[in-house]
DOVO-27928 format. One record per residue (C-alpha): residue number from 0; residue in one letter; chain; z, y, x. Coordinates in nm, 3 decimals. Layout:
<recs>
<rec><nr>NUM</nr><rest>A</rest><kette>A</kette><up>Z</up><north>Y</north><east>X</east></rec>
...
</recs>
This chain:
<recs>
<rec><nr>0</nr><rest>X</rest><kette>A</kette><up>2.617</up><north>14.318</north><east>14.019</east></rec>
<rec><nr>1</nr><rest>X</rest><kette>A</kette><up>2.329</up><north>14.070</north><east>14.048</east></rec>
<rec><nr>2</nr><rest>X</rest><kette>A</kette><up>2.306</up><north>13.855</north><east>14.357</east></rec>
<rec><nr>3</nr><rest>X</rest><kette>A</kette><up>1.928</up><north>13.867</north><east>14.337</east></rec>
<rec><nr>4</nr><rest>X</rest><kette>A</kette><up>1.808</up><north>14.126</north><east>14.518</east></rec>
<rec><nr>5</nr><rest>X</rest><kette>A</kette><up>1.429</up><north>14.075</north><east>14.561</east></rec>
<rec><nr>6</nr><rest>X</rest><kette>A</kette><up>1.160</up><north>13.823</north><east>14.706</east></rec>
<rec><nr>7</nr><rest>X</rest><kette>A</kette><up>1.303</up><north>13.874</north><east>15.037</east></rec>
<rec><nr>8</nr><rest>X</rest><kette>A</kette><up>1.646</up><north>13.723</north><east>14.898</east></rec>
<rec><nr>9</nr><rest>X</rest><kette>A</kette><up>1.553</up><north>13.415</north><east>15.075</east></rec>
<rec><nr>10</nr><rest>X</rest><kette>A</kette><up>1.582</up><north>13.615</north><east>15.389</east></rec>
<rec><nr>11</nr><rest>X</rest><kette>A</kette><up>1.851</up><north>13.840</north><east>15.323</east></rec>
<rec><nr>12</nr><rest>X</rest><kette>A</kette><up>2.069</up><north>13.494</north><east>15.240</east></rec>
<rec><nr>13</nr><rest>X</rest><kette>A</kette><up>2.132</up><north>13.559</north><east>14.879</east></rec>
<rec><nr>14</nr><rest>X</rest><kette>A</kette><up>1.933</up><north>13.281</north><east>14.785</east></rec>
<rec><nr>15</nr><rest>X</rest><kette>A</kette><up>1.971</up><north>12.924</north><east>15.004</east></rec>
<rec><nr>16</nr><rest>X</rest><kette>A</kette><up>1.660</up><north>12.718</north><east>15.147</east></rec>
<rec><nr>17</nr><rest>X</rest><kette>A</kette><up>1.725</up><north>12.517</north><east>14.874</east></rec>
<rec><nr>18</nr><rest>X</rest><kette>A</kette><up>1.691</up><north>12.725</north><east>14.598</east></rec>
<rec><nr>19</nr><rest>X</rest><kette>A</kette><up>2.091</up><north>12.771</north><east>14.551</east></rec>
<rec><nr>20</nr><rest>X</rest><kette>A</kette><up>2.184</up><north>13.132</north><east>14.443</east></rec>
<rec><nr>21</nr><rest>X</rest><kette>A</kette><up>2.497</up><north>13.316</north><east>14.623</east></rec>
<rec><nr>22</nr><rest>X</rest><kette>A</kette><up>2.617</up><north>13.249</north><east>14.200</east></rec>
<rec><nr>23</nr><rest>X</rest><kette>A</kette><up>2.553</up><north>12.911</north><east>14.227</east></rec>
<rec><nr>24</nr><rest>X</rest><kette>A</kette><up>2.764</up><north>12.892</north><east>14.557</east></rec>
<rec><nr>25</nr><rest>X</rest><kette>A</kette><up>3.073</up><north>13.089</north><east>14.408</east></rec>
<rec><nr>26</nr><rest>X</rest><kette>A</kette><up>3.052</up><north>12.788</north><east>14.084</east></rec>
<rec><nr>27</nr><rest>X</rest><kette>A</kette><up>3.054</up><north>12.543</north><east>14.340</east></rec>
<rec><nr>28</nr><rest>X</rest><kette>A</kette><up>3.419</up><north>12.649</north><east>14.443</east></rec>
<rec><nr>29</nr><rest>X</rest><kette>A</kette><up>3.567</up><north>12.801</north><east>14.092</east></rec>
<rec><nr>30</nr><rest>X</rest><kette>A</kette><up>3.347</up><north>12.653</north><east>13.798</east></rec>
<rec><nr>31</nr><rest>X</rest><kette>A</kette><up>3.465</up><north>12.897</north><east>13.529</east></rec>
<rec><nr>32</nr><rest>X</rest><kette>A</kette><up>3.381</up><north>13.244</north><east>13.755</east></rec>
<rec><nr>33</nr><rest>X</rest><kette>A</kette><up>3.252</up><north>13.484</north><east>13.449</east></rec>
<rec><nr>34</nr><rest>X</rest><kette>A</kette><up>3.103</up><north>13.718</north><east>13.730</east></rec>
<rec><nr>35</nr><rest>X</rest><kette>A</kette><up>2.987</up><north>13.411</north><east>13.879</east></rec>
<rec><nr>36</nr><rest>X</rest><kette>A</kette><up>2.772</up><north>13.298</north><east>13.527</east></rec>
<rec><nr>37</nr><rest>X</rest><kette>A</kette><up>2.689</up><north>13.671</north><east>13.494</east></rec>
<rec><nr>38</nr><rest>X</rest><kette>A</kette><up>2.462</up><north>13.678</north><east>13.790</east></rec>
<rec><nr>39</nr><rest>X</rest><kette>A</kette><up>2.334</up><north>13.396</north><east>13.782</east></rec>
<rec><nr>40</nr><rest>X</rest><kette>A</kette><up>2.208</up><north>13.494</north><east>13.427</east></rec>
<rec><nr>41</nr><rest>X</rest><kette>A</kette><up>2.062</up><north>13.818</north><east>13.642</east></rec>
<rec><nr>42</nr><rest>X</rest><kette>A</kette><up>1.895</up><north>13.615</north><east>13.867</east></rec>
<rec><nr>43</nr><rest>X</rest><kette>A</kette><up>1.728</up><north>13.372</north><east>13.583</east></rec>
<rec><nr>44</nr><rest>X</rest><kette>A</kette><up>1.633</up><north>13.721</north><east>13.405</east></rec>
<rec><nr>45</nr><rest>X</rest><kette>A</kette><up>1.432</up><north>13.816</north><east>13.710</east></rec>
<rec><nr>46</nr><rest>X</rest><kette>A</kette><up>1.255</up><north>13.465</north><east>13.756</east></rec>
<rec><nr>47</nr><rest>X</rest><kette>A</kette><up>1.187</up><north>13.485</north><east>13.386</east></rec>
<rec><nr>48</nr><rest>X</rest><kette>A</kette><up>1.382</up><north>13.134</north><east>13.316</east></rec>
<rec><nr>49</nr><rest>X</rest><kette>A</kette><up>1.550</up><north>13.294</north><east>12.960</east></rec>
<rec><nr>50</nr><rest>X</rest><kette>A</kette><up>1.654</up><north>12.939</north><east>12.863</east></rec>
<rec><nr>51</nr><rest>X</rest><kette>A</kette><up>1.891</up><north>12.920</north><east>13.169</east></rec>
<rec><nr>52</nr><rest>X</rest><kette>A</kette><up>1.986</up><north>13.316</north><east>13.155</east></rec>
<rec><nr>53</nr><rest>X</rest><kette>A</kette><up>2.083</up><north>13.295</north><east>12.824</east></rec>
<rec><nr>54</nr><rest>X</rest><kette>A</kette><up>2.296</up><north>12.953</north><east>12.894</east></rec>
<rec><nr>55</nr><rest>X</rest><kette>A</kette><up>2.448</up><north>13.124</north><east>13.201</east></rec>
<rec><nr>56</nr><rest>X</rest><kette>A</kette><up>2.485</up><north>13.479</north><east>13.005</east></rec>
<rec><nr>57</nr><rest>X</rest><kette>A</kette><up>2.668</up><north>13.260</north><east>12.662</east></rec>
<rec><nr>58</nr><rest>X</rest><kette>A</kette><up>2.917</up><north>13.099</north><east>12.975</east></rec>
<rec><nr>59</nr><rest>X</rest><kette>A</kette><up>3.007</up><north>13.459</north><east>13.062</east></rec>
<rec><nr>60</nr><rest>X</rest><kette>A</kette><up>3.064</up><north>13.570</north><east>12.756</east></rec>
<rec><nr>61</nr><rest>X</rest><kette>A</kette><up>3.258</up><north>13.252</north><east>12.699</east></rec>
<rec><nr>62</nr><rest>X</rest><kette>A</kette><up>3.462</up><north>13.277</north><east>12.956</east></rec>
<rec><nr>63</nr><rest>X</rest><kette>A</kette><up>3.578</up><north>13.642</north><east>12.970</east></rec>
<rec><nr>64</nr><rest>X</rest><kette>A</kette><up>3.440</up><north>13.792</north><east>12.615</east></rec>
<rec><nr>65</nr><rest>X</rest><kette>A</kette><up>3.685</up><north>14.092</north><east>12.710</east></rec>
<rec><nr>66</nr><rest>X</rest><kette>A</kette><up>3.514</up><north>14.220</north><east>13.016</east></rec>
<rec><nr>67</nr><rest>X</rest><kette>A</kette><up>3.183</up><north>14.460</north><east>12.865</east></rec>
<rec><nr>68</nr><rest>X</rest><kette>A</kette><up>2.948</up><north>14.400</north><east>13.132</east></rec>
<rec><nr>69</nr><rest>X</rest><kette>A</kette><up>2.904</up><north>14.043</north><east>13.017</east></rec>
<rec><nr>70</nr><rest>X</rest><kette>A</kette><up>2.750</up><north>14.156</north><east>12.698</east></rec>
<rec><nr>71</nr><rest>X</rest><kette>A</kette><up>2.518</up><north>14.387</north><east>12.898</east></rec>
<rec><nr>72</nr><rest>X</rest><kette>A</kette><up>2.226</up><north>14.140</north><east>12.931</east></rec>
</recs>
């Protein structure tokens, strides 16, 4: 599931005023959330950062190397 839905994400709340993803949010409160790193790499994918997707996409991977939709990106 990627938390970035669009350019209307501002709107439909998935992404903050500030900039802060719904990802970014769920890090906030548990720091190693694989599904958490896994969208976030979605979202960085779609804004064309592939410095940060692939950082956030290695965390996943990291983090929960048994679960295949982490190696999916």
């Amino acid at each position: 599931m990627c938390t970035y839905l669009g350019e209307d994400a501002v709107a439909d709340g998935v992404v903050a005023e500030g900039g802060d993803t719904d990802a970014d949010a769920r890090l906030r409160l548990n720091p190693v959330d694989a599904n958490a790193f896994r969208d976030r790499a979605s979202f960085w994918l779609i804004k064309r950062d592939y410095e940060r997707a692939v950082r956030d996409g290695d965390e996943a991977v990291r983090l929960n190397s048994k679960d295949p939709d982490n190696w999916k990106k």
